[in-house]
N, CA, C and O atoms as CSV, one atom per row, in Angstrom:
chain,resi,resn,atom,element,x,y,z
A,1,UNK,N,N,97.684,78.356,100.390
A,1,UNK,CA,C,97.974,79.776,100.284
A,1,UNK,C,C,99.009,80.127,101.351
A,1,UNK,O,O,98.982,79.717,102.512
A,2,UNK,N,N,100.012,81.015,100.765
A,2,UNK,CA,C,100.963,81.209,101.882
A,2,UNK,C,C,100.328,81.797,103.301
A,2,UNK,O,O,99.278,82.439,103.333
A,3,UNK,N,N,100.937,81.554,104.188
A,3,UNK,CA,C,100.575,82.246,105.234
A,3,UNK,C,C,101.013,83.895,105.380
A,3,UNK,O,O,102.166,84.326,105.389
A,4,UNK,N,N,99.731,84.698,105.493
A,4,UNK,CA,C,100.063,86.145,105.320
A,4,UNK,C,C,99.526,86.840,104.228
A,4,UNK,O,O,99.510,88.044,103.971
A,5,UNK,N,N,98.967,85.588,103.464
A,5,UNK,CA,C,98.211,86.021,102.135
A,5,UNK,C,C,96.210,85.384,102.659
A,5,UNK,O,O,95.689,84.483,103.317
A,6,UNK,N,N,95.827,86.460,101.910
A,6,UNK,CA,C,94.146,86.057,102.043
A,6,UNK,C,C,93.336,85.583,100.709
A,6,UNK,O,O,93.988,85.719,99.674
A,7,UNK,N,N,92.275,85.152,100.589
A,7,UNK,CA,C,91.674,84.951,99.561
A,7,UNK,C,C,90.709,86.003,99.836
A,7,UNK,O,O,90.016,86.161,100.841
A,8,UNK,N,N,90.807,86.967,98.361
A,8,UNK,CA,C,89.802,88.037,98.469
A,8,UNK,C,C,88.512,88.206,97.645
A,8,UNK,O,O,87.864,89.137,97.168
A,9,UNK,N,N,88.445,86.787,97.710
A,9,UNK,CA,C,87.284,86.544,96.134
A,9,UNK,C,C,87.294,86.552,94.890
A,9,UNK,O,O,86.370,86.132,94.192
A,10,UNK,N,N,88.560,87.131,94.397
A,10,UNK,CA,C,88.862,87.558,92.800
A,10,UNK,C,C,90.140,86.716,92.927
A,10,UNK,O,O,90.744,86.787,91.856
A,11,UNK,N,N,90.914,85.800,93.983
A,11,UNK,CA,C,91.901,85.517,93.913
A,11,UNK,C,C,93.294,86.120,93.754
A,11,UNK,O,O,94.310,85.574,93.324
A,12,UNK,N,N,93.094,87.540,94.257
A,12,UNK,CA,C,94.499,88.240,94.196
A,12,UNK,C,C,95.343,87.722,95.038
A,12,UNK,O,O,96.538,87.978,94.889
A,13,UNK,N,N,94.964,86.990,95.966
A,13,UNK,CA,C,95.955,86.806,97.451
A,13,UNK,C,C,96.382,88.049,97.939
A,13,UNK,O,O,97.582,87.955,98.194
A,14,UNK,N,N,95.975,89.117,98.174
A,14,UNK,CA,C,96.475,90.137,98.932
A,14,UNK,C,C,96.890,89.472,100.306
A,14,UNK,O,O,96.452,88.509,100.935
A,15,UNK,N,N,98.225,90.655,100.578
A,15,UNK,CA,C,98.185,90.027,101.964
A,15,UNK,C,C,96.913,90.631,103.221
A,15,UNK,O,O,96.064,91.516,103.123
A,16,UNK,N,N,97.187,89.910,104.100
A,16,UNK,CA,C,96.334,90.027,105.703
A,16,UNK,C,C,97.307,90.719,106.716
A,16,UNK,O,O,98.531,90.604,106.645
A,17,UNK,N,N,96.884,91.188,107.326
A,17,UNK,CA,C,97.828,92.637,108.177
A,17,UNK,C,C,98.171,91.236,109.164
A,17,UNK,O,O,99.297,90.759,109.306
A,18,UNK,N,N,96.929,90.728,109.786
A,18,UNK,CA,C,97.319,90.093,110.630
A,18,UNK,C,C,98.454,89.012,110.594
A,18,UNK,O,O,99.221,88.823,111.538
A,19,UNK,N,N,98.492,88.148,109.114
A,19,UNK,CA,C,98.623,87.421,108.920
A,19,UNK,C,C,101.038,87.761,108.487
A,19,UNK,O,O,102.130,87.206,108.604
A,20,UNK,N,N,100.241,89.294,107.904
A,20,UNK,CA,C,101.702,89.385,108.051
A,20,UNK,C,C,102.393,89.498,109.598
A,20,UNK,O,O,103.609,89.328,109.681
A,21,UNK,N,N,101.899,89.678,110.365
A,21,UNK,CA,C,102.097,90.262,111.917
A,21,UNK,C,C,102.715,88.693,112.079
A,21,UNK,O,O,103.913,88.451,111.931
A,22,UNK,N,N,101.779,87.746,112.381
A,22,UNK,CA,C,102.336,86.531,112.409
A,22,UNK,C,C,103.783,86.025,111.805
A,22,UNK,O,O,104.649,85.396,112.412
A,23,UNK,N,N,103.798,86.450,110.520
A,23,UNK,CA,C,104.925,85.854,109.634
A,23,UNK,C,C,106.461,86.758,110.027
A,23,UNK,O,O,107.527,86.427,109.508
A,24,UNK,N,N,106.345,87.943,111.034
A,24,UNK,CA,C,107.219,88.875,110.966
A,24,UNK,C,C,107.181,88.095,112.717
A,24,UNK,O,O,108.355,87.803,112.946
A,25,UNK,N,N,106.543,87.799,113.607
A,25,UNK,CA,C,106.895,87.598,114.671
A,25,UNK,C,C,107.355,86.066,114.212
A,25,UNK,O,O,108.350,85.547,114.719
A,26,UNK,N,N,106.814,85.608,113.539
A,26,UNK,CA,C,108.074,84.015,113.620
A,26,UNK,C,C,109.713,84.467,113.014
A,26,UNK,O,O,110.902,84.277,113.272
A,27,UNK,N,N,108.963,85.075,112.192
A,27,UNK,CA,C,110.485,85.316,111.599
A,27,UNK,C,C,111.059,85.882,112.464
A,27,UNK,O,O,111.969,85.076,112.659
A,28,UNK,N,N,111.241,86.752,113.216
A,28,UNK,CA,C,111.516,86.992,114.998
A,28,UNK,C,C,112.433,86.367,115.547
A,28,UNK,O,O,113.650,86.376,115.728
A,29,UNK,N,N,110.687,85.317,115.963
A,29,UNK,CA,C,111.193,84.100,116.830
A,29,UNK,C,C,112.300,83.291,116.787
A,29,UNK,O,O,113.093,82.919,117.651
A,30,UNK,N,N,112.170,83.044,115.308
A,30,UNK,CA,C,113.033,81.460,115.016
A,30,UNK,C,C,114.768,82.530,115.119
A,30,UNK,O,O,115.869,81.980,115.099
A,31,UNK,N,N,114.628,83.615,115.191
A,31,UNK,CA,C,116.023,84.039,114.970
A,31,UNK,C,C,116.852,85.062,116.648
A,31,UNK,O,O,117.861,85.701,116.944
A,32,UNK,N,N,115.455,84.546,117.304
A,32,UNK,CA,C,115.436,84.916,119.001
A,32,UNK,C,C,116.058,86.402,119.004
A,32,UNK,O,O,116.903,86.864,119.770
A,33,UNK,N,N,115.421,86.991,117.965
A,33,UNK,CA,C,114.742,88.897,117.796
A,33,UNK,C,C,114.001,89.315,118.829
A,33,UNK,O,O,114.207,90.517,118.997
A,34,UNK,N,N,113.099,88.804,119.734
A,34,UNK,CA,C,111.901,89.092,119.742
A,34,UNK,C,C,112.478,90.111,121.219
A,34,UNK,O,O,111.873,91.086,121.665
A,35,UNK,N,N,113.762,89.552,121.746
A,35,UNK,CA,C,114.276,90.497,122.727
A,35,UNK,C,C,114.204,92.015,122.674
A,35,UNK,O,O,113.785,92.890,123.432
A,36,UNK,N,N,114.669,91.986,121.703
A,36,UNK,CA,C,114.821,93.342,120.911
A,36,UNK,C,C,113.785,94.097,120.523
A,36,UNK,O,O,114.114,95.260,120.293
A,37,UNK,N,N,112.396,93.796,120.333
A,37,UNK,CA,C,111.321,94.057,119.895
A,37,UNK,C,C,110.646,94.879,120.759
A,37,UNK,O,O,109.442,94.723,120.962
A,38,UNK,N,N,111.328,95.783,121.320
A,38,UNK,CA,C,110.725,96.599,122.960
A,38,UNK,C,C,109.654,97.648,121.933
A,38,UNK,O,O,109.891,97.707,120.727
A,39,UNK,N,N,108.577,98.381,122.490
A,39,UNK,CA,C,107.864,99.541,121.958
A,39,UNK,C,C,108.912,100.736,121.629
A,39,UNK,O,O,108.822,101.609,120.765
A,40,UNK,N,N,110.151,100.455,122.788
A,40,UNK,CA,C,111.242,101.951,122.015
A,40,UNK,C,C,111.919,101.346,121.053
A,40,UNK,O,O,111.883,101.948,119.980
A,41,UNK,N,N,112.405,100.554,121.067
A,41,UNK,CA,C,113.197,99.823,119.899
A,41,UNK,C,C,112.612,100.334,118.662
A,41,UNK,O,O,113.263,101.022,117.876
A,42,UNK,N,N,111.043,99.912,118.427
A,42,UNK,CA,C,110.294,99.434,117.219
A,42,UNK,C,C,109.942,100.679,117.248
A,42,UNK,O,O,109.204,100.720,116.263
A,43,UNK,N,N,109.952,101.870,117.746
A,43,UNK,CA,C,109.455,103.098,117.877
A,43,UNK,C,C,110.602,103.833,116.860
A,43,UNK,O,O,110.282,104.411,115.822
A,44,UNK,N,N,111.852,103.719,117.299
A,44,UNK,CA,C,112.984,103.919,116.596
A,44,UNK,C,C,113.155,103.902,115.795
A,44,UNK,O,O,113.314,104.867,115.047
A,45,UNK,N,N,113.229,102.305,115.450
A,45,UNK,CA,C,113.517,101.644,114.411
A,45,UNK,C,C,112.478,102.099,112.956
A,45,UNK,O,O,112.831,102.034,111.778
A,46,UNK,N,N,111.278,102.511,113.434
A,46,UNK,CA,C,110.433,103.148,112.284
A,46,UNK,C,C,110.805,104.396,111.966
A,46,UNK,O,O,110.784,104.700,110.773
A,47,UNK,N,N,111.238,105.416,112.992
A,47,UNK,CA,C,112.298,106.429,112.392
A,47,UNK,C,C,113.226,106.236,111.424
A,47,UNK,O,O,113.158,106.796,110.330
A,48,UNK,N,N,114.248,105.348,111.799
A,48,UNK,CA,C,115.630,105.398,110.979
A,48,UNK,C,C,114.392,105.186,109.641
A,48,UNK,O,O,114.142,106.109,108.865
A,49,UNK,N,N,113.732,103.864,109.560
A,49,UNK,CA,C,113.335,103.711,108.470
A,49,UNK,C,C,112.642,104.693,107.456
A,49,UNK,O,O,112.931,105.045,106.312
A,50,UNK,N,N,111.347,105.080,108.543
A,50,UNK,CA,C,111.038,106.690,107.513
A,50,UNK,C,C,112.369,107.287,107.084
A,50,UNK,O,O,112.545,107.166,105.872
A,51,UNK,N,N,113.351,107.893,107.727
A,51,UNK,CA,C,113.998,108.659,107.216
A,51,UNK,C,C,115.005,108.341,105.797
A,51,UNK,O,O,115.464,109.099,104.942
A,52,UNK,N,N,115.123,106.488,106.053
A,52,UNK,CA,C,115.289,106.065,104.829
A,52,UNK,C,C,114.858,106.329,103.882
A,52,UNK,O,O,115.647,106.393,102.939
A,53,UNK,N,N,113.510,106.598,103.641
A,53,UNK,CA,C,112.548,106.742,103.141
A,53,UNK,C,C,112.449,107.891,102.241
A,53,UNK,O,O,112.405,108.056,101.022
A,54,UNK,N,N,112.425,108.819,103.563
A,54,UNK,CA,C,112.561,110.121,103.427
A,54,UNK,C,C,113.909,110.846,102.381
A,54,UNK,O,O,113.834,111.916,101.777
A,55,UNK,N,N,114.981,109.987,102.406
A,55,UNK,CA,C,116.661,110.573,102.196
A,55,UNK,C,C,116.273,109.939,100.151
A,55,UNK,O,O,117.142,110.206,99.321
A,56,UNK,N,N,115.152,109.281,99.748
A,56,UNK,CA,C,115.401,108.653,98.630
A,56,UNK,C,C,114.739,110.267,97.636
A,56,UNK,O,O,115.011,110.624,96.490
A,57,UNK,N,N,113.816,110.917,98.689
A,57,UNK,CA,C,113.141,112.224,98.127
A,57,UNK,C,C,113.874,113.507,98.539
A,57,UNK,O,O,113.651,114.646,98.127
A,58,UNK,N,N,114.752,113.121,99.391
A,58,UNK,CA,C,115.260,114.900,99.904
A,58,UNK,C,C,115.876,116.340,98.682
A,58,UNK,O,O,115.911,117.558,98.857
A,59,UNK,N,N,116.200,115.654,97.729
A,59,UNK,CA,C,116.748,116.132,96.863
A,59,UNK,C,C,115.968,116.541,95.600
A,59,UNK,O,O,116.117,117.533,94.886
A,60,UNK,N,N,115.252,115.699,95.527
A,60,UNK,CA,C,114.162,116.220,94.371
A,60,UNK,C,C,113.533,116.968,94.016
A,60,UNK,O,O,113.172,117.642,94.980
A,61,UNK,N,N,112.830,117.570,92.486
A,61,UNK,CA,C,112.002,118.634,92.438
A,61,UNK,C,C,110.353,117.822,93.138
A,61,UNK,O,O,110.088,116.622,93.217
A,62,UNK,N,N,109.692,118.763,93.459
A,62,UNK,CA,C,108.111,118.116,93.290
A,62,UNK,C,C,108.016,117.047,91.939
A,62,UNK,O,O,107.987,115.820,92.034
A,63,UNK,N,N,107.967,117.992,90.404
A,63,UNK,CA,C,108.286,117.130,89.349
A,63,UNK,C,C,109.033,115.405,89.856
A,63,UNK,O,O,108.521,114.287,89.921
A,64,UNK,N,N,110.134,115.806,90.075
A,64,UNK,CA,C,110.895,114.343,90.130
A,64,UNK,C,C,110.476,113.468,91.153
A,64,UNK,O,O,110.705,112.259,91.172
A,65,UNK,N,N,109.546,114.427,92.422
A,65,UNK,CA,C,109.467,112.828,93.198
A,65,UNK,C,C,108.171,112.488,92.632
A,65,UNK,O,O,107.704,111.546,93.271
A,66,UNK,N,N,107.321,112.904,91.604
A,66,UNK,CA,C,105.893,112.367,91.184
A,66,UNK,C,C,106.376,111.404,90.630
A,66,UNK,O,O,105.580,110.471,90.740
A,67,UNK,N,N,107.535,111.021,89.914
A,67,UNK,CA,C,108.351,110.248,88.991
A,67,UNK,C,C,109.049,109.217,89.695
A,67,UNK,O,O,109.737,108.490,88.979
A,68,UNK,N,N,109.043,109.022,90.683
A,68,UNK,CA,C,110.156,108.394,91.077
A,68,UNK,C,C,110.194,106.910,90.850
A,68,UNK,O,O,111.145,106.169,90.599
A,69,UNK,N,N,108.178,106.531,91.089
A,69,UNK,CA,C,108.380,104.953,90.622
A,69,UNK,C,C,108.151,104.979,89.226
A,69,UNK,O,O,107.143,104.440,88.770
A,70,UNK,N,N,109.011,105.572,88.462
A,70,UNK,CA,C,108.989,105.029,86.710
A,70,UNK,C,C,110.214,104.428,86.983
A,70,UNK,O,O,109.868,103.268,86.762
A,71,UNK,N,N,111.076,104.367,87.215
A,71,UNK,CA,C,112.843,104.452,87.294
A,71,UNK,C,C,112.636,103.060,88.203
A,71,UNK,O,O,112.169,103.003,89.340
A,72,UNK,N,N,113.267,101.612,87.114
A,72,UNK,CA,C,112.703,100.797,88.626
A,72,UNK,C,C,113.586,100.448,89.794
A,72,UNK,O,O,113.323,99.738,90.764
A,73,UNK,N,N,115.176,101.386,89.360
A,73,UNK,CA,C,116.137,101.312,91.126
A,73,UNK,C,C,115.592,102.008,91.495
A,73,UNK,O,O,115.174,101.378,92.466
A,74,UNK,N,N,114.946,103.372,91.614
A,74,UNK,CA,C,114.364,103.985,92.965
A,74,UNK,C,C,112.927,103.327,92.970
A,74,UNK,O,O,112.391,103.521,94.061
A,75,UNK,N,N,112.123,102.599,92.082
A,75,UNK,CA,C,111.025,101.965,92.592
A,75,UNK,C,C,111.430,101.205,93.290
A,75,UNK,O,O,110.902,101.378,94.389
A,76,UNK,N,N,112.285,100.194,93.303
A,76,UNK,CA,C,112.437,99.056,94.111
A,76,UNK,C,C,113.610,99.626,95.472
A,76,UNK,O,O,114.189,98.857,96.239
A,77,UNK,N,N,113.688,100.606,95.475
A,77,UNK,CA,C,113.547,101.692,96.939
A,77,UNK,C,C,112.657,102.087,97.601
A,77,UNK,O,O,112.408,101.950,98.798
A,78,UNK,N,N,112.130,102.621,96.760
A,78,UNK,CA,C,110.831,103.271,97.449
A,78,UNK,C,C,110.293,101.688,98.222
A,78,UNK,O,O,110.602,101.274,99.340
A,79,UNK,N,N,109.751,101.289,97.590
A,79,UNK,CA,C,109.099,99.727,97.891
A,79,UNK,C,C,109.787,99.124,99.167
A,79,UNK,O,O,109.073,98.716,100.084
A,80,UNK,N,N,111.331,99.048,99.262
A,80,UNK,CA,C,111.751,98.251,99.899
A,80,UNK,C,C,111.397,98.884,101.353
A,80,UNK,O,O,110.982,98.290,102.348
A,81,UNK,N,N,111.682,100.259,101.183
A,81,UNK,CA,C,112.011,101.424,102.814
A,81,UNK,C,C,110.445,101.673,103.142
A,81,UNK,O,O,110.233,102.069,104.288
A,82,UNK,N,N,109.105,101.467,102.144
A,82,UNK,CA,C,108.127,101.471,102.350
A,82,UNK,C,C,107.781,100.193,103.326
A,82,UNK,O,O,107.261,100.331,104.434
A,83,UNK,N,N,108.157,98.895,102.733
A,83,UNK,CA,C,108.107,97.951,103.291
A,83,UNK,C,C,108.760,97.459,104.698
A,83,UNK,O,O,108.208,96.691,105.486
A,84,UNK,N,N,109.865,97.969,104.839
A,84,UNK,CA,C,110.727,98.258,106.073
A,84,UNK,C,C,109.539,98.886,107.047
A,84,UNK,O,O,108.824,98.188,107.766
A,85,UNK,N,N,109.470,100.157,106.954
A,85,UNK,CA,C,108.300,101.181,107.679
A,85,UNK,C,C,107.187,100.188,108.073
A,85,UNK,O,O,106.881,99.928,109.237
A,86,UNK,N,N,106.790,99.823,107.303
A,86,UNK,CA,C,105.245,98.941,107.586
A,86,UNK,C,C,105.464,97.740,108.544
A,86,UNK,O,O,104.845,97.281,109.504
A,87,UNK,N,N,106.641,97.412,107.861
A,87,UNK,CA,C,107.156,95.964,109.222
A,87,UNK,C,C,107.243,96.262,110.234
A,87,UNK,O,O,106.675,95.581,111.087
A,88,UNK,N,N,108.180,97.703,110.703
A,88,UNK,CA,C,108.913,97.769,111.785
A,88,UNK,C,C,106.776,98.173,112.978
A,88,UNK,O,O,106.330,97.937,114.101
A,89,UNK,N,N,106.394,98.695,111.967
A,89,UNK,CA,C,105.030,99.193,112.492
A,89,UNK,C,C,103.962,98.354,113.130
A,89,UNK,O,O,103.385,98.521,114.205
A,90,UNK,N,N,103.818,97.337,112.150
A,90,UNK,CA,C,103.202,95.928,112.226
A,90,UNK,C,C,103.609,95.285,113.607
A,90,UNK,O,O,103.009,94.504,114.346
A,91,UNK,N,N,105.092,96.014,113.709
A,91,UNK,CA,C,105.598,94.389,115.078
A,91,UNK,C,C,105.054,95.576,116.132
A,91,UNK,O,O,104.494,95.169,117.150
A,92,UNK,N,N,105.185,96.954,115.949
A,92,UNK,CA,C,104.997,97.693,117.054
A,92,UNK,C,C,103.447,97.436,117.399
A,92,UNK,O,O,103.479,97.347,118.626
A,93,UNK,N,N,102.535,97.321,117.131
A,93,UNK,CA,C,101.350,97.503,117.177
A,93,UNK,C,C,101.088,95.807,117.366
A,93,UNK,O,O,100.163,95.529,118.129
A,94,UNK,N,N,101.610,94.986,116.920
A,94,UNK,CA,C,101.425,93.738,117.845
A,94,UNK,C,C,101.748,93.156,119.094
A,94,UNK,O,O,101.144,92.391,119.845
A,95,UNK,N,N,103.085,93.827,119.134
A,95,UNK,CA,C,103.252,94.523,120.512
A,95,UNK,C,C,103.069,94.819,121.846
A,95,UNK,O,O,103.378,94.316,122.927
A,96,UNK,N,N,102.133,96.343,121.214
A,96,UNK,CA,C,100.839,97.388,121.858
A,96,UNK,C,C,100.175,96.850,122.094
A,96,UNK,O,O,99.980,96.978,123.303
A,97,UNK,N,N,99.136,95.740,121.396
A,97,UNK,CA,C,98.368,95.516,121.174
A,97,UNK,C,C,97.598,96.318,120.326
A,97,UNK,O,O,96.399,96.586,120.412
A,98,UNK,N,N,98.067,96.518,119.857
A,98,UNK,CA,C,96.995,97.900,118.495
A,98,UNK,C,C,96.293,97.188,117.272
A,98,UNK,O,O,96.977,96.768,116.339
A,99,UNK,N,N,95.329,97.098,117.284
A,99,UNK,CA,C,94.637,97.109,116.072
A,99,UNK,C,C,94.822,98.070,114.994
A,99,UNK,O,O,94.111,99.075,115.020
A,100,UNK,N,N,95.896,97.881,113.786
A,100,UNK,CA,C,96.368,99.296,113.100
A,100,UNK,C,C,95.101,99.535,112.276
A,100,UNK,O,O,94.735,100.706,112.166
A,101,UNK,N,N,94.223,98.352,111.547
A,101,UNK,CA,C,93.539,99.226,110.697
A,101,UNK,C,C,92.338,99.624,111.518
A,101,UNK,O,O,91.627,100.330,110.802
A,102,UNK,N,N,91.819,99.475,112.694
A,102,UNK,CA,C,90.640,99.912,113.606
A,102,UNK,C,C,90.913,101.033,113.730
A,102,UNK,O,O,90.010,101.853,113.561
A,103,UNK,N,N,92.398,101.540,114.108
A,103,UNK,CA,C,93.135,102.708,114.744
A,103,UNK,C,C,93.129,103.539,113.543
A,103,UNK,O,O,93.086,104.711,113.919
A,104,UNK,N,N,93.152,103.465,112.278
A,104,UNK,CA,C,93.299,104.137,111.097
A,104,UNK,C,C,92.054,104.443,111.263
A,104,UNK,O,O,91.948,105.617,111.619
A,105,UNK,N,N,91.084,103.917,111.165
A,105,UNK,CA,C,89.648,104.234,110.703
A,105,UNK,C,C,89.152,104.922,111.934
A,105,UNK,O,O,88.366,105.862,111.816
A,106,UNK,N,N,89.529,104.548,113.016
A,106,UNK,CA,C,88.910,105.649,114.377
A,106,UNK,C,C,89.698,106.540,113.577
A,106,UNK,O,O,88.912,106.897,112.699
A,107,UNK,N,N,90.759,107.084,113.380
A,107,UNK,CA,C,91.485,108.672,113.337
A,107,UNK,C,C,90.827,109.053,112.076
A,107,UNK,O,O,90.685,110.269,111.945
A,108,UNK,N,N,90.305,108.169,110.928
A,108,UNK,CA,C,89.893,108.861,109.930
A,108,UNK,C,C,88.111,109.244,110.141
A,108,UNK,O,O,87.486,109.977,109.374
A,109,UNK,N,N,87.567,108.599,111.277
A,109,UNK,CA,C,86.186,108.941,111.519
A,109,UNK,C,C,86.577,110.412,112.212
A,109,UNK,O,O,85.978,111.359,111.704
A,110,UNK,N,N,87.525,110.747,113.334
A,110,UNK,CA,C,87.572,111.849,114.094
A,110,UNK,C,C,87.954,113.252,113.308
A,110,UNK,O,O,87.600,114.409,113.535
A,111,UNK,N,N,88.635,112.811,112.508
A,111,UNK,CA,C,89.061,113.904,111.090
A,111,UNK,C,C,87.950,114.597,110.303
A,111,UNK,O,O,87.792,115.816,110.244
A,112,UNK,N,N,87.095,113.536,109.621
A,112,UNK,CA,C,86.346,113.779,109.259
A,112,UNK,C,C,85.018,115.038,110.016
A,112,UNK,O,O,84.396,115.965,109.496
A,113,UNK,N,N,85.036,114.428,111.538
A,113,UNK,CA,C,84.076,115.671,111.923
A,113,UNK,C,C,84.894,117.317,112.250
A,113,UNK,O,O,84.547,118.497,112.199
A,114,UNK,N,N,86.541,116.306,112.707
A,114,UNK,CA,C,87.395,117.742,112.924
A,114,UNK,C,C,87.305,118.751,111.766
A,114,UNK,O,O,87.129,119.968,111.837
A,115,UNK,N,N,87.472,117.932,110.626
A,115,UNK,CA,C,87.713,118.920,109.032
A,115,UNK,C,C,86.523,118.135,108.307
A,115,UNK,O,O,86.564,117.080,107.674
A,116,UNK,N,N,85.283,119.113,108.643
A,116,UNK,CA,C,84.370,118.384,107.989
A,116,UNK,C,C,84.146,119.302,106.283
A,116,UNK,O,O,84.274,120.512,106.094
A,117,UNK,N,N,83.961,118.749,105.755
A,117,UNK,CA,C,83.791,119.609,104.275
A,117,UNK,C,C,83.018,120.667,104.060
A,117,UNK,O,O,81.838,120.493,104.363
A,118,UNK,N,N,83.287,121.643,103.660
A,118,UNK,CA,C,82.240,123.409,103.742
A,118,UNK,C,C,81.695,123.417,102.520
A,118,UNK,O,O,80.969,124.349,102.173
């Protein structure tokens, strides 16, 4: 199984956060990136990318961005600047040392009592 992919019992191979973390710091490495890889850098660098992101919807109705992955050049936009975002995030938080999905689930436990349901 590639490295970065998991066995999830049904055999999807989803990937592993961690496992991608690994595959994005070699890929790094072997290309002696890793200089560059400061917390402001990767802090940045997830900006430009959101805003990539962001510039594929600026123009749209509500209607059109519900639509956007039917059309598969802006799906395979959306996807790519999604994927960008998540990388640049992944290296930041390996980084940090951050555990991203621990850190997701603490902020979604604290939410929950902040905005608890009426």
């Amino acid at each position: 199984m590639d490295e970065g992919r998991r066995a999830t019992g049904d055999d999807s191979g989803a990937p592993d956060v961690a496992g991608l973390q690994r595959r994005l710091a070699e890929f790094a490495r072997a290309r002696d990136w890793g200089q560059y890889h400061t917390p402001k850098n990767l802090v940045t660098a997830i900006g430009v990318e959101a805003a990539e992101l962001a510039e594929i919807f600026q123009w749209l109705t509500p209607e059109q961005s519900a639509r956007v992955m039917d059309e598969e050049e802006s799906a395979h936009r959306v996807r790519d600047e999604v994927a960008d975002v998540l990388a640049y995030l992944l290296q930041l938080c390996e980084v940090l040392g951050v555990d991203a999905l621990a850190a997701l689930s603490d902020k979604i436990d604290r939410n929950e009592k902040r905005f608890p349901v009426t």
